[in-house]
N, CA, C and O atoms as CSV, one atom per row, in Angstrom:
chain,resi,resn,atom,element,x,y,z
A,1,UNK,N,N,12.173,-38.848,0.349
A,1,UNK,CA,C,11.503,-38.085,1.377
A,1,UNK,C,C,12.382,-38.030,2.618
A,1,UNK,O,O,13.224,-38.877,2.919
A,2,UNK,N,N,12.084,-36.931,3.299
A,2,UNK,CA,C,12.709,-36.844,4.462
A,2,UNK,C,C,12.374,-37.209,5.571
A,2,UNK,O,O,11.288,-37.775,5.437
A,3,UNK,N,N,12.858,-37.216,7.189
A,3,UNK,CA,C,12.178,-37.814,8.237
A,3,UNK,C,C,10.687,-37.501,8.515
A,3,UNK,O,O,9.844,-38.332,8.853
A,4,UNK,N,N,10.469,-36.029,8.299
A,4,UNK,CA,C,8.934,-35.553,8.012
A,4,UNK,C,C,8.204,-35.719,7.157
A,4,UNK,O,O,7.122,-35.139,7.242
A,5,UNK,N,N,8.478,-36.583,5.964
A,5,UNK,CA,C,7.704,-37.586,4.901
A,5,UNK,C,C,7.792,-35.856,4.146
A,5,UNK,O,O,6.673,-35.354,4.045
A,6,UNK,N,N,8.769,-35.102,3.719
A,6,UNK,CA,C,8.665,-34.074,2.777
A,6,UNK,C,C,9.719,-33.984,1.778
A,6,UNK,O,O,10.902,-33.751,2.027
A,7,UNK,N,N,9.149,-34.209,0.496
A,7,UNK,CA,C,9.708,-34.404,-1.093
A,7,UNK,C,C,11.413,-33.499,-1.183
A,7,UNK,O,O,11.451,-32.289,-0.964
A,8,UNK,N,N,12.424,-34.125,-1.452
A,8,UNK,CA,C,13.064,-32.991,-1.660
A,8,UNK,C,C,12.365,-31.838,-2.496
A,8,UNK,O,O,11.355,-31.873,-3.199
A,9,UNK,N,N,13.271,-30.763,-2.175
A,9,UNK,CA,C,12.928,-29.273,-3.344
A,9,UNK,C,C,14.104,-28.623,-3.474
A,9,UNK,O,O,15.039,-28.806,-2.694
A,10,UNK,N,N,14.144,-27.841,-4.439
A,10,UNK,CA,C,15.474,-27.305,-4.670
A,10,UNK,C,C,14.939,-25.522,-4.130
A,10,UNK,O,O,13.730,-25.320,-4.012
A,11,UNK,N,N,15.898,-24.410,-3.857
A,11,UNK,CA,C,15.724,-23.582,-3.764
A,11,UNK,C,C,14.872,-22.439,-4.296
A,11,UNK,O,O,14.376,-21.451,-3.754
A,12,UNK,N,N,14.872,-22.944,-5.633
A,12,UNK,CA,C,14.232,-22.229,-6.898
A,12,UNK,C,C,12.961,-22.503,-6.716
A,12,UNK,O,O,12.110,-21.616,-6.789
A,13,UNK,N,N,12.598,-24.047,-6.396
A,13,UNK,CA,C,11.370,-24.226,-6.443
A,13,UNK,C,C,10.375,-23.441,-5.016
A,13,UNK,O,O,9.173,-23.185,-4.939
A,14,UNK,N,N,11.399,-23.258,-4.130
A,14,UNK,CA,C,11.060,-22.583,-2.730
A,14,UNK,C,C,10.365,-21.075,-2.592
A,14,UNK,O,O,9.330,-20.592,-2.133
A,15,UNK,N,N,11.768,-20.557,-3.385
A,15,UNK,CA,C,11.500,-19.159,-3.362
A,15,UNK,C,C,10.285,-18.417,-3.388
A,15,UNK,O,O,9.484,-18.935,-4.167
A,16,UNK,N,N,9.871,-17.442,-2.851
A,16,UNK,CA,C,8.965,-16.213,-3.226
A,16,UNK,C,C,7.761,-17.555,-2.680
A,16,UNK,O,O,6.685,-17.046,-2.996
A,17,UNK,N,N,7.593,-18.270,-2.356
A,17,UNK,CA,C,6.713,-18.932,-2.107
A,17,UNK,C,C,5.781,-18.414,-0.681
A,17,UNK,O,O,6.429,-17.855,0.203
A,18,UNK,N,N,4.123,-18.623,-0.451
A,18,UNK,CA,C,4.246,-18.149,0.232
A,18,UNK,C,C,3.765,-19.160,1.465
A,18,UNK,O,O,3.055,-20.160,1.351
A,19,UNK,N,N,4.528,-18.453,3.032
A,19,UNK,CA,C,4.215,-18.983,4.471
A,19,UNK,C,C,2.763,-18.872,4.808
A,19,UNK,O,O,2.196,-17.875,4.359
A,20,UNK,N,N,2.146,-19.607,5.429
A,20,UNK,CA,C,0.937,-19.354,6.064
A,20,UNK,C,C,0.615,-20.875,7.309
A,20,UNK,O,O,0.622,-22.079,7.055
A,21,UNK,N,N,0.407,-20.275,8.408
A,21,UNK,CA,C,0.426,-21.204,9.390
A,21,UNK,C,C,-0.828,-22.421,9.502
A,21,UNK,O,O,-1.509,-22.881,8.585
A,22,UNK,N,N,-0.844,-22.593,10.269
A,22,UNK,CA,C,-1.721,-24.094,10.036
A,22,UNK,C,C,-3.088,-23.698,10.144
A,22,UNK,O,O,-3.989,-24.487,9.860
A,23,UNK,N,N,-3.336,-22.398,10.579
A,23,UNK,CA,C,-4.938,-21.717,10.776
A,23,UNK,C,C,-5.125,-20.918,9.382
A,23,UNK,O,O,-5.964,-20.045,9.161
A,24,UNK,N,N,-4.393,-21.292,8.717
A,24,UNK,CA,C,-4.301,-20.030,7.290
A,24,UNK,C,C,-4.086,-18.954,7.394
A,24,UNK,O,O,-4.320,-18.277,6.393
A,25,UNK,N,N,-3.434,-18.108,8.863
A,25,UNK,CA,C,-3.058,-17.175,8.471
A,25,UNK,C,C,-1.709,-16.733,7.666
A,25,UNK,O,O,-0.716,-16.699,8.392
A,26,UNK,N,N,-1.533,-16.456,6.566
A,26,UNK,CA,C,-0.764,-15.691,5.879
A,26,UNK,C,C,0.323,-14.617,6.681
A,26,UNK,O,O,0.053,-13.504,7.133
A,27,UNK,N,N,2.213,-15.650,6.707
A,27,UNK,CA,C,3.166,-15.053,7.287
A,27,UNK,C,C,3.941,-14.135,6.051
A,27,UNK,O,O,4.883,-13.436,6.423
A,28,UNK,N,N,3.703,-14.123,5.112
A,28,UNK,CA,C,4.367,-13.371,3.869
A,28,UNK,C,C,5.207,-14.581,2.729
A,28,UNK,O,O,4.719,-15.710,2.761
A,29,UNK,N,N,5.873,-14.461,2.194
A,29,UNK,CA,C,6.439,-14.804,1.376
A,29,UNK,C,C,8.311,-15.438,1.702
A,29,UNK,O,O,9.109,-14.836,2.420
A,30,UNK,N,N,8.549,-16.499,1.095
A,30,UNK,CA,C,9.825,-17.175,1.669
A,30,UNK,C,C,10.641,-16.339,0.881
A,30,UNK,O,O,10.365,-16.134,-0.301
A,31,UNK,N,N,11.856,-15.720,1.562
A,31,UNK,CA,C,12.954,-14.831,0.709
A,31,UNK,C,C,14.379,-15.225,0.759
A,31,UNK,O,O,15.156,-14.752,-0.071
A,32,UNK,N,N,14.889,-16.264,1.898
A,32,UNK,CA,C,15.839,-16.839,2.078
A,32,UNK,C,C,15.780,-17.912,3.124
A,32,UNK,O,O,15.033,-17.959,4.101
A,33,UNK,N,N,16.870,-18.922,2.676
A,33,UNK,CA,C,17.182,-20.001,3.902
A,33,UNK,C,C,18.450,-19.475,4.752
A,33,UNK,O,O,19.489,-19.088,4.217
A,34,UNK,N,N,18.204,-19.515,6.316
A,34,UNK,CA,C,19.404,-19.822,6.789
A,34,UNK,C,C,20.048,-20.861,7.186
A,34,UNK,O,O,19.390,-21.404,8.073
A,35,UNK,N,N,21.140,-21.488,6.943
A,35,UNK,CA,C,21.767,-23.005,6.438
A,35,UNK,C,C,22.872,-22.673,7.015
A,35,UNK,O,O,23.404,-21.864,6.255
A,36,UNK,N,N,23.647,-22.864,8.097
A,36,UNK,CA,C,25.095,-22.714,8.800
A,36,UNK,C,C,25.888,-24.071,7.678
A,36,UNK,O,O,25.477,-25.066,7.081
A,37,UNK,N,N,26.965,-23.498,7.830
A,37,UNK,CA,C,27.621,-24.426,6.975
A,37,UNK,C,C,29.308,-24.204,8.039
A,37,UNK,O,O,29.807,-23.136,8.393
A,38,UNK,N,N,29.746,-25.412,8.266
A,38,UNK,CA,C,31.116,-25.238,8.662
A,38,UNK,C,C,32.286,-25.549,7.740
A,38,UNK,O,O,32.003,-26.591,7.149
A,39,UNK,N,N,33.567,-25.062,7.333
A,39,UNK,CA,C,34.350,-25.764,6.904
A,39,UNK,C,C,34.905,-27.298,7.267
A,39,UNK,O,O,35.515,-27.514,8.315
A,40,UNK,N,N,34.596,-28.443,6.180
A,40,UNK,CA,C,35.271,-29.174,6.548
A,40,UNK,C,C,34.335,-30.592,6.899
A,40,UNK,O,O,34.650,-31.761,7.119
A,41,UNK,N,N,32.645,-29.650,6.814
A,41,UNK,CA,C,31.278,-30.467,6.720
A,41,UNK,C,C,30.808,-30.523,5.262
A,41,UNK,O,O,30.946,-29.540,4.534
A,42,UNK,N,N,30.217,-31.740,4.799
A,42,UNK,CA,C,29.548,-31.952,3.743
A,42,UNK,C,C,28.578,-31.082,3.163
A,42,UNK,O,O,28.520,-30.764,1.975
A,43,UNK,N,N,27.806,-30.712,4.103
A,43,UNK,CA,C,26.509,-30.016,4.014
A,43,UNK,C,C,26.268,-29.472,4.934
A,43,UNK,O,O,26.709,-29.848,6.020
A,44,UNK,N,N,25.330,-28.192,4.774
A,44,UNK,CA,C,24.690,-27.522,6.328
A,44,UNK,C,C,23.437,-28.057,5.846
A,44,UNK,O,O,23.108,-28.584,4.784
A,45,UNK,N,N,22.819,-27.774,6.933
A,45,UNK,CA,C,21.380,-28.322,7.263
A,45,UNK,C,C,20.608,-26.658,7.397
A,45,UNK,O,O,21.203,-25.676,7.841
A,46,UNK,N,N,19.349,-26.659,6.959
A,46,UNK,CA,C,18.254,-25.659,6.766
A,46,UNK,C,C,17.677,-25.426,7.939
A,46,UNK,O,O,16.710,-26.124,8.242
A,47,UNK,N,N,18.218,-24.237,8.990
A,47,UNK,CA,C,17.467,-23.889,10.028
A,47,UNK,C,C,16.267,-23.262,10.346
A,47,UNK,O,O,15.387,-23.381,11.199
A,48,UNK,N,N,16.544,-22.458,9.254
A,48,UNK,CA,C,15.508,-21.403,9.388
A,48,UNK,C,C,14.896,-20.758,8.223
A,48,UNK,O,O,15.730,-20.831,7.321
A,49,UNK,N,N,13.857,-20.172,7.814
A,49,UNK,CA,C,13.324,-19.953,6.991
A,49,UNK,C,C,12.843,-18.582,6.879
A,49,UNK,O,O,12.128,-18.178,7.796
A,50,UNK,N,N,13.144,-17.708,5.802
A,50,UNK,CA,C,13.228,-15.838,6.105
A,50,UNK,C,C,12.319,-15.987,5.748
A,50,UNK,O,O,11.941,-17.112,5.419
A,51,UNK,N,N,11.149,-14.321,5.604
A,51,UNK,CA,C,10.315,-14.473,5.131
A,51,UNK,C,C,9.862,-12.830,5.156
A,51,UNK,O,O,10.408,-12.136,6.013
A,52,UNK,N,N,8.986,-12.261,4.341
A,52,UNK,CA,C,8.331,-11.242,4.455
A,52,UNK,C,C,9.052,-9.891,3.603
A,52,UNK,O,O,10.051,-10.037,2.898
A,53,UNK,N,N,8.567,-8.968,3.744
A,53,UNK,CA,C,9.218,-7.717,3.586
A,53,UNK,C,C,10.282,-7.125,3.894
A,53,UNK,O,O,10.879,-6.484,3.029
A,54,UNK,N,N,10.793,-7.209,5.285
A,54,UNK,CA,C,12.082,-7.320,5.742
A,54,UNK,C,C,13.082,-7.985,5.069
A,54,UNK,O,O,13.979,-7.394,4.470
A,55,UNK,N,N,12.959,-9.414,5.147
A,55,UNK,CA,C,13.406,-10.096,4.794
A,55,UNK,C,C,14.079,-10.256,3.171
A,55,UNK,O,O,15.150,-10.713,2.772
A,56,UNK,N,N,12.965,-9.683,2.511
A,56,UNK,CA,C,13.546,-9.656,1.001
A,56,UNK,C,C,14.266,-8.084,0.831
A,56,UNK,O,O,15.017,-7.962,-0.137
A,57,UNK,N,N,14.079,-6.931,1.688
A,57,UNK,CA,C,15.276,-6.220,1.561
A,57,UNK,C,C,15.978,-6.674,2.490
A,57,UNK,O,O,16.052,-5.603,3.093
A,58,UNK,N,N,16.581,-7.393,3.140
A,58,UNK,CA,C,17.659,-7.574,4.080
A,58,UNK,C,C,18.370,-8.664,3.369
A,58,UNK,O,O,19.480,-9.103,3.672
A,59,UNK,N,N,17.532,-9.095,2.287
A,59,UNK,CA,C,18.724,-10.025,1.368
A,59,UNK,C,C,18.862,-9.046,0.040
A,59,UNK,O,O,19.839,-9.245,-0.683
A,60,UNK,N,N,18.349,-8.467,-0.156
A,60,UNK,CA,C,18.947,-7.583,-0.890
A,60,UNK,C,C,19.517,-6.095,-0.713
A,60,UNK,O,O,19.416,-5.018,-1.301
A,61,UNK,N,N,20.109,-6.564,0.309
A,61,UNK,CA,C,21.060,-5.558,1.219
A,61,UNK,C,C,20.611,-4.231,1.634
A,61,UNK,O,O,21.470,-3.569,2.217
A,62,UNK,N,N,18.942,-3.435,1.396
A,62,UNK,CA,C,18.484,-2.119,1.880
A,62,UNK,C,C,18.373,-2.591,3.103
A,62,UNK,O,O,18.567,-1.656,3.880
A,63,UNK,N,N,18.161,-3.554,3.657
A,63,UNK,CA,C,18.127,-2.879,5.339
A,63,UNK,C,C,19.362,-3.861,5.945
A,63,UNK,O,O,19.864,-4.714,5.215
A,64,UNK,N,N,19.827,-3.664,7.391
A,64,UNK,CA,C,20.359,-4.577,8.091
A,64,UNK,C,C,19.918,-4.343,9.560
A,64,UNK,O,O,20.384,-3.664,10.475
A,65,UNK,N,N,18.721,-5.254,9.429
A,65,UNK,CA,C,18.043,-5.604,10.757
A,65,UNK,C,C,17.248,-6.873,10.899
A,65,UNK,O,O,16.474,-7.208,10.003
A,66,UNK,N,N,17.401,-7.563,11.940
A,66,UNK,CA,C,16.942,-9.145,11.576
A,66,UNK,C,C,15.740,-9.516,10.863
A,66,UNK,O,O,14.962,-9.505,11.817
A,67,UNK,N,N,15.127,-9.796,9.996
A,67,UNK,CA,C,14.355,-10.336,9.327
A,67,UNK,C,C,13.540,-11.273,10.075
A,67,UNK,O,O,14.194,-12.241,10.463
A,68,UNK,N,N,12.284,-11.287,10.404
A,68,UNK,CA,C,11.186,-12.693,10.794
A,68,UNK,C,C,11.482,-13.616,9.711
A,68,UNK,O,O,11.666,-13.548,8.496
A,69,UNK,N,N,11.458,-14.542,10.655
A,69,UNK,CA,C,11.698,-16.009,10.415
A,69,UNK,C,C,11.407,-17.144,11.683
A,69,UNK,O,O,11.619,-16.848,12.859
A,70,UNK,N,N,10.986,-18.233,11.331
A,70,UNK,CA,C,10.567,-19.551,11.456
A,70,UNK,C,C,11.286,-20.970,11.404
A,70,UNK,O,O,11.490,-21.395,10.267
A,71,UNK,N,N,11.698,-21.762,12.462
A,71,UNK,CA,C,12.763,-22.795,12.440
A,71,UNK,C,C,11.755,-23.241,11.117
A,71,UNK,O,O,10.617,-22.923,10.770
A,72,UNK,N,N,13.002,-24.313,10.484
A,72,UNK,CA,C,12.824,-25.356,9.712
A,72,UNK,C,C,11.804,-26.579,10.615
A,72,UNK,O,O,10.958,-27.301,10.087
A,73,UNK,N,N,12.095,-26.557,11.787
A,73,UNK,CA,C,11.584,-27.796,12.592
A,73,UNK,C,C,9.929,-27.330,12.461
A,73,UNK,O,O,9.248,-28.314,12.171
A,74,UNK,N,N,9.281,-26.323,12.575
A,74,UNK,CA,C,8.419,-26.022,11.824
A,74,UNK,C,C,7.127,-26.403,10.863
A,74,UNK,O,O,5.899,-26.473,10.822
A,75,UNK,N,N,8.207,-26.574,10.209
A,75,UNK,CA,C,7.544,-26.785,8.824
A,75,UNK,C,C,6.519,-28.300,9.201
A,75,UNK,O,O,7.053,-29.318,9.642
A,76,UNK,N,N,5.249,-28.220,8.979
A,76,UNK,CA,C,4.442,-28.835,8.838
A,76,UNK,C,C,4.210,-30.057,7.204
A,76,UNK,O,O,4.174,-31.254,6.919
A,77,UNK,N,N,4.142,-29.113,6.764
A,77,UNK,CA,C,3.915,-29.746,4.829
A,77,UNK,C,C,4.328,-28.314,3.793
A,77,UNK,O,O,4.125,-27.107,3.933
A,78,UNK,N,N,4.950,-29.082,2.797
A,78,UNK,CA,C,4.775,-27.881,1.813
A,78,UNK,C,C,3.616,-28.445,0.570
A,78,UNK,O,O,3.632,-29.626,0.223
A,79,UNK,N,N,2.883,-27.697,0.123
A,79,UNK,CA,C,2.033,-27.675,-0.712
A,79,UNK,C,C,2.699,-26.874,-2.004
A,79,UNK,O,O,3.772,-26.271,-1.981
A,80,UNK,N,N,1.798,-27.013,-3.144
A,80,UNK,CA,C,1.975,-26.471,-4.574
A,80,UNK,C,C,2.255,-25.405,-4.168
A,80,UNK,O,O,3.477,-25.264,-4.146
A,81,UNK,N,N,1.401,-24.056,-3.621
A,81,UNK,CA,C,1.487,-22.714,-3.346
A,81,UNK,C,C,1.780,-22.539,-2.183
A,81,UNK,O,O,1.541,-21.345,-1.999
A,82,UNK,N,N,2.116,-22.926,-1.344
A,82,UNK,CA,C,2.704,-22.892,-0.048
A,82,UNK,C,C,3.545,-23.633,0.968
A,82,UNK,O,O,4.056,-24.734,0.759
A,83,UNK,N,N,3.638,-22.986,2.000
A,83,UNK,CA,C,4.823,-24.162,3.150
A,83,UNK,C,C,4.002,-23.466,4.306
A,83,UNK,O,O,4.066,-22.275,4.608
A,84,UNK,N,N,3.178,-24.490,4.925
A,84,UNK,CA,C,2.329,-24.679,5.879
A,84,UNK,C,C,3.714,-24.950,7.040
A,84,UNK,O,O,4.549,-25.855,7.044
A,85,UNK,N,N,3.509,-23.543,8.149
A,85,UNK,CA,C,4.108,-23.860,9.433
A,85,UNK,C,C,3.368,-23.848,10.443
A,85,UNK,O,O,2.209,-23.437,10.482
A,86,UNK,N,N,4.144,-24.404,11.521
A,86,UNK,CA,C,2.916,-25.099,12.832
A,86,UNK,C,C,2.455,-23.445,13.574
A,86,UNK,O,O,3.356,-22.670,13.895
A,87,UNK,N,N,1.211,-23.130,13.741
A,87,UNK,CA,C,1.037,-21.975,14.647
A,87,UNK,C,C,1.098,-21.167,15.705
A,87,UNK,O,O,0.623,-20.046,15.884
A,88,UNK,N,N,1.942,-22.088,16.600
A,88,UNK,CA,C,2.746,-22.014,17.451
A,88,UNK,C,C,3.970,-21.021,17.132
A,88,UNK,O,O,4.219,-19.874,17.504
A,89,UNK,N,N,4.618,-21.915,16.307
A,89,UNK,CA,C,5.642,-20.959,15.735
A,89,UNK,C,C,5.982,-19.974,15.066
A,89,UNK,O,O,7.106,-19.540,14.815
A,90,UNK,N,N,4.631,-19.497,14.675
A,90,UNK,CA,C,4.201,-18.388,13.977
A,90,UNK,C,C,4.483,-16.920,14.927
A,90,UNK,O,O,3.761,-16.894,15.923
A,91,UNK,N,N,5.088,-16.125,14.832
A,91,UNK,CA,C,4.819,-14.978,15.090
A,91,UNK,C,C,3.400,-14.033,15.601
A,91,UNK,O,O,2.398,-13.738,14.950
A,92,UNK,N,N,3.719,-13.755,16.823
A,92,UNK,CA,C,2.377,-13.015,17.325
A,92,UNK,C,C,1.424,-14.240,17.753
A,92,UNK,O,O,0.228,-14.151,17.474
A,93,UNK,N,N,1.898,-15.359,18.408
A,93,UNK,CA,C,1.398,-16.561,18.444
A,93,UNK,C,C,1.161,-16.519,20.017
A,93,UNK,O,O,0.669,-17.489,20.593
């Protein structure tokens, strides 16, 4: 577990999963991580978390315009069917 008592997960298990904030409202669906990585570092660390409609064409290259998204710092709990973020950080908040 991590400092926020949360299970590793691998990407696969992440994906298409969906966001919804701590009031249950429903932010869309996870479509990518953003993870800075430098040459010359072990690992990048998970900043941010894409999400929605945008987001899954802007990783699959039809649009190029920033995608909504949500820090990692965020993240509350992930559950079976979801990744509960704090509502604050929610969009339109």
């Amino acid at each position: 577990m991590d400092a926020k008592g949360l299970k590793p997960h691998t990407l696969s298990e992440l994906d298409a999963r969906r966001l919804v904030d701590e009031d249950g409202r429903r932010l869309g669906r996870l479509f990518d991580l953003v993870c800075p990585w430098k040459p010359g570092e072990p690992q990048g660390t998970i900043e941010e978390l894409v999400y929605g409609r945008v987001g899954l064409l802007e990783r699959v290259g039809l649009v190029r315009e920033k995608p909504p998204s949500v820090p990692w710092s965020a993240v509350r709990r992930i559950e079976r069917q979801a990744i509960v973020v704090s509502s604050e950080a929610a969009p339109g908040r």
